[in-house]
C-alpha positions in Angstrom: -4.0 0.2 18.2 -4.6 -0.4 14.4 -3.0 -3.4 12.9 -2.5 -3.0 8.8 -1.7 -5.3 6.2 -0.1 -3.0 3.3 0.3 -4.5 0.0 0.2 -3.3 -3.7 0.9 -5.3 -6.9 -1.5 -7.9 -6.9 -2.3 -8.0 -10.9 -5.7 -10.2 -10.1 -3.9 -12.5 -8.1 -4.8 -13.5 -4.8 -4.8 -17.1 -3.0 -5.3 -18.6 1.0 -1.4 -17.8 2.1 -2.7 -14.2 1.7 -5.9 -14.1 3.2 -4.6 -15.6 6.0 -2.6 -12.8 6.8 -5.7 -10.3 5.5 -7.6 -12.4 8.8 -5.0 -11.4 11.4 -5.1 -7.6 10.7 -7.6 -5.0 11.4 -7.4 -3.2 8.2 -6.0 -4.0 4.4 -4.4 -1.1 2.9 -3.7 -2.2 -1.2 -1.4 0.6 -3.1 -3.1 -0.1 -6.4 -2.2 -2.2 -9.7 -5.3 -4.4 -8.5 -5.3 -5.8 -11.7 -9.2 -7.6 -11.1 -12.0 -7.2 -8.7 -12.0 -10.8 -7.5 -9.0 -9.7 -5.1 -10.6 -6.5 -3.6 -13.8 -8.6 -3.2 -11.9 -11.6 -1.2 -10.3 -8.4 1.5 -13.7 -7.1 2.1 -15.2 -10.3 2.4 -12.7 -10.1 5.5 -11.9 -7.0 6.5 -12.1 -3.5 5.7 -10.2 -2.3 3.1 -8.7 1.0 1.6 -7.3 1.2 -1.9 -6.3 3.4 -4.6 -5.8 2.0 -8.4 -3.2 1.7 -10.3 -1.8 1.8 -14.1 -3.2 -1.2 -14.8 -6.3 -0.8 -13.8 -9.6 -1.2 -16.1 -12.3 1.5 -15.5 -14.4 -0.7 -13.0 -11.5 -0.6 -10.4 -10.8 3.1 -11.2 -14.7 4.2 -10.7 -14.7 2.3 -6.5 -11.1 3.5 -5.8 -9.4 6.8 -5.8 -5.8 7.7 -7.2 -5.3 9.0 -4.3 -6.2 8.2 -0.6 -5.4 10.6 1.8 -6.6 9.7 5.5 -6.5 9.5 9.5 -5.3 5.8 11.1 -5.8 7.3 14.8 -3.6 9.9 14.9 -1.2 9.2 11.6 -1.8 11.1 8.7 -1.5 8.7 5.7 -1.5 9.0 1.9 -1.4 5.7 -0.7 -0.9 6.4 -4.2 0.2 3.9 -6.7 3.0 5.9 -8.8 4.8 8.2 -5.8 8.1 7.6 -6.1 9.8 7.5 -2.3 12.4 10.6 -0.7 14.7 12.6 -3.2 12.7 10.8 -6.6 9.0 12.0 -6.1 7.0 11.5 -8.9 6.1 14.8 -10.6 2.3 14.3 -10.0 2.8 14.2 -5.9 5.9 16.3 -5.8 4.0 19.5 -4.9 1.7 18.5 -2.9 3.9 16.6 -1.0 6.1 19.1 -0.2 3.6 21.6 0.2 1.7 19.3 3.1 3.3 16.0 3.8 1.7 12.9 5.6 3.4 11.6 8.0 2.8 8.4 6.2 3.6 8.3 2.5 2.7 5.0 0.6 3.2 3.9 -3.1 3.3 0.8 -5.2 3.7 0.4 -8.8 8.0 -0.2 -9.0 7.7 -4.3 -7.2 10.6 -3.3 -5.1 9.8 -3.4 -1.4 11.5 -0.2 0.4 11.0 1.5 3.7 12.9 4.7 4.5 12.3 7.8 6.2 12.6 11.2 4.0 14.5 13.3 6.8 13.1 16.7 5.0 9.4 16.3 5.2 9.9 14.3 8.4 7.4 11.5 6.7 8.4 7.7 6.5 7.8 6.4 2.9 6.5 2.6 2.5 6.4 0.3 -0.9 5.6 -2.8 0.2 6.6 -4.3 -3.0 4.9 -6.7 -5.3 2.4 -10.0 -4.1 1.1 -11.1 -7.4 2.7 -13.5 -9.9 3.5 -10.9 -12.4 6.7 -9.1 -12.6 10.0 -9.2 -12.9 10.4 -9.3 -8.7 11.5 -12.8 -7.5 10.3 -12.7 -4.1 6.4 -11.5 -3.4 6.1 -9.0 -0.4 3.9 -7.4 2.0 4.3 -5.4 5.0 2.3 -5.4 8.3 2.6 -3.2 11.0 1.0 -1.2 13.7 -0.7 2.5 14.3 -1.1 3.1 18.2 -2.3 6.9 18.1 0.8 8.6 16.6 3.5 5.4 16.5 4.3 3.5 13.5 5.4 0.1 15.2 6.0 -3.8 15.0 6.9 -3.6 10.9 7.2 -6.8 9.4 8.2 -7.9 5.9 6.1 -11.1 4.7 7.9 -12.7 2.0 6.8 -15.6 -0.5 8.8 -17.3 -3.5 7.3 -16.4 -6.6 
């Protein structure tokens, strides 16, 4: 069993109410809009960490992460990208692709709103975990957390914090 901390949206921030949920997971998974490398070097400082950038993202950030991120967690096929869109709204630059082989794990960042749903057709379950920096027009700052044992999604959780 894999426990993952998925977040995206950080814009350079990052502070101790979220590293101490990065310290009771066995992987970070960050959906890109990293906004500084300060925050990717505090997760691996503490656990391993996968990431894709995002729009906002100078060329440093872009040159150590991918736009896309397309992997195994045990037995789930996952893929993080930062603009995706989520089921019925995929953004033109996954639509294809998606369609033509889906994950069984779809994950994007980049619109601050946290949402979880499944998409029925490509039997795939999209995640945003909305936004955990400061910056933004979001009033509450999310992440998710959940579990991969073999081929089961499990044990989601939404961690919220006031802005």
């Amino acid at each position: 069993m894999t426990k993952i901390l998925l977040l995206s949206d950080t814009h350079g921030y990052i502070d101790n109410d979220i590293l101490k949920y990065v310290k009771q997971v066995d992987e970070v998974w960050h959906a890109g809009d990293i906004g500084h490398a300060s925050v990717t070097d505090a997760i691996k400082a503490l656990k391993p960490l996968k990431a894709v950038f995002g729009n906002i993202d100078d060329a440093s950030i872009r040159q150590e992460f991918p736009e896309h991120h397309r992997f195994l967690c045990e037995a789930v096929d996952v893929w993080i990208t930062h603009i995706g869109g989520y089921p019925g709204a995929y953004n033109v630059s996954v639509r294809d692709a998606i369609r033509k082989n889906p994950p069984q794990l779809f994950i994007s960042g980049h619109s601050h709103i946290l949402k979880v749903m499944p998409d029925k057709k490509l039997n795939l379950i999209h995640m945003n975990p909305g936004a955990i920096g400061k910056y933004g027009f979001h009033k509450t700052r999310t992440m998710l957390r959940f579990t991969i044992d073999h081929k089961k999604i499990d044990n989601l959780e939404v961690i919220e914090f006031n802005k």
